[in-house]
N, C-alpha and C positions, 0 to 999 in steps of 0.2 A: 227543751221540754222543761216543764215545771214540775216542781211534784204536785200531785194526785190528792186533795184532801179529802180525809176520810173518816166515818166516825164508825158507832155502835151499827148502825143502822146500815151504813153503807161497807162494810169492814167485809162481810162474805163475798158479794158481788165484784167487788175491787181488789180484793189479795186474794182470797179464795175460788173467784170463778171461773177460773183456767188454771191449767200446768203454766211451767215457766217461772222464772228467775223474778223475785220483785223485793226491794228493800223497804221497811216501813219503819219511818222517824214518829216517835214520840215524844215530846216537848210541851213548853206551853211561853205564853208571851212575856212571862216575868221572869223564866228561866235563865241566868246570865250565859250559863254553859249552852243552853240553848241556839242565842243569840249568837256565841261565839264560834259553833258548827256551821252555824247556817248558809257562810257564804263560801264556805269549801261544800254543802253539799250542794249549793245551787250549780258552781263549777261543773262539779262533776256530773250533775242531769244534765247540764247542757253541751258536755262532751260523750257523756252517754246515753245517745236518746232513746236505745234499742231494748235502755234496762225501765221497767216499773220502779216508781220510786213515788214512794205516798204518807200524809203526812197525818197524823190524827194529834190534836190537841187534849194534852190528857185535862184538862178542867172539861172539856165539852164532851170526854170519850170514857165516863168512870165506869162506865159497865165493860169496855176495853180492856180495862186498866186489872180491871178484876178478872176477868176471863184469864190474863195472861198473869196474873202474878207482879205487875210494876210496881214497883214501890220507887224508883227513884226515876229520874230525867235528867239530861235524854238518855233514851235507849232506843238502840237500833235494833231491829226484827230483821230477819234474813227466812225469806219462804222459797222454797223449792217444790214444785208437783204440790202444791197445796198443804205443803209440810214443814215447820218452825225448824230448820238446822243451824242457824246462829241466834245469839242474843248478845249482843253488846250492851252495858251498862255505862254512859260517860261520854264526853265528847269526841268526838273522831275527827281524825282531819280527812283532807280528800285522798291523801297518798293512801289510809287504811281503807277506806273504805275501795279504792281500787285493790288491793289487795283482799278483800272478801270478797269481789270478784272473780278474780284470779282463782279462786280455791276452789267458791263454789258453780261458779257458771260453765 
């Protein structure tokens, strides 16, 4: 599985419109830290296909970006029952991000 791209527009429908466990990457193309997440998390979607995992581009997502407070990238969103319980600021490898699994699912 790949992640799930998503914007302003599509952000309620795709993280918000069921319960359930879903992580949402924030980034953009010029991002080096970006870049350097990206194939621990591709990894990890394709070792965990049972989790939501979505991506919103903050250049294409500023009303996102606002809604939630981002000022830097990447940050990783962690939603539970339609409800923000993590925020990571930075890049993660795929060992963390399995471990904010483990915590919250």
């Amino acid at each position: 599985m790949s992640m799930m791209p998503v914007n302003t527009e599509s952000f309620d429908k795709e993280v918000l419109g069921d319960d359930g466990f879903k992580m949402m990457f924030i980034g953009a193309e010029w991002c080096g830290h970006c870049k350097a997440m990206k194939p621990g998390v591709m990894e990890f979607s394709s070792e965990n296909p049972e989790i939501k995992l979505c991506y919103a581009d903050a250049d294409e997502s500023e009303e996102l970006l606002s809604k939630f407070g981002i000022t830097s990238i990447p940050t990783t969103l962690v939603f539970k029952d339609k409800k923000e319980v993590l925020r990571k600021v930075g890049a993660l490898s795929k060992q963390e991000l399995g471990e904010i699994v483990k915590t919250y699912l």
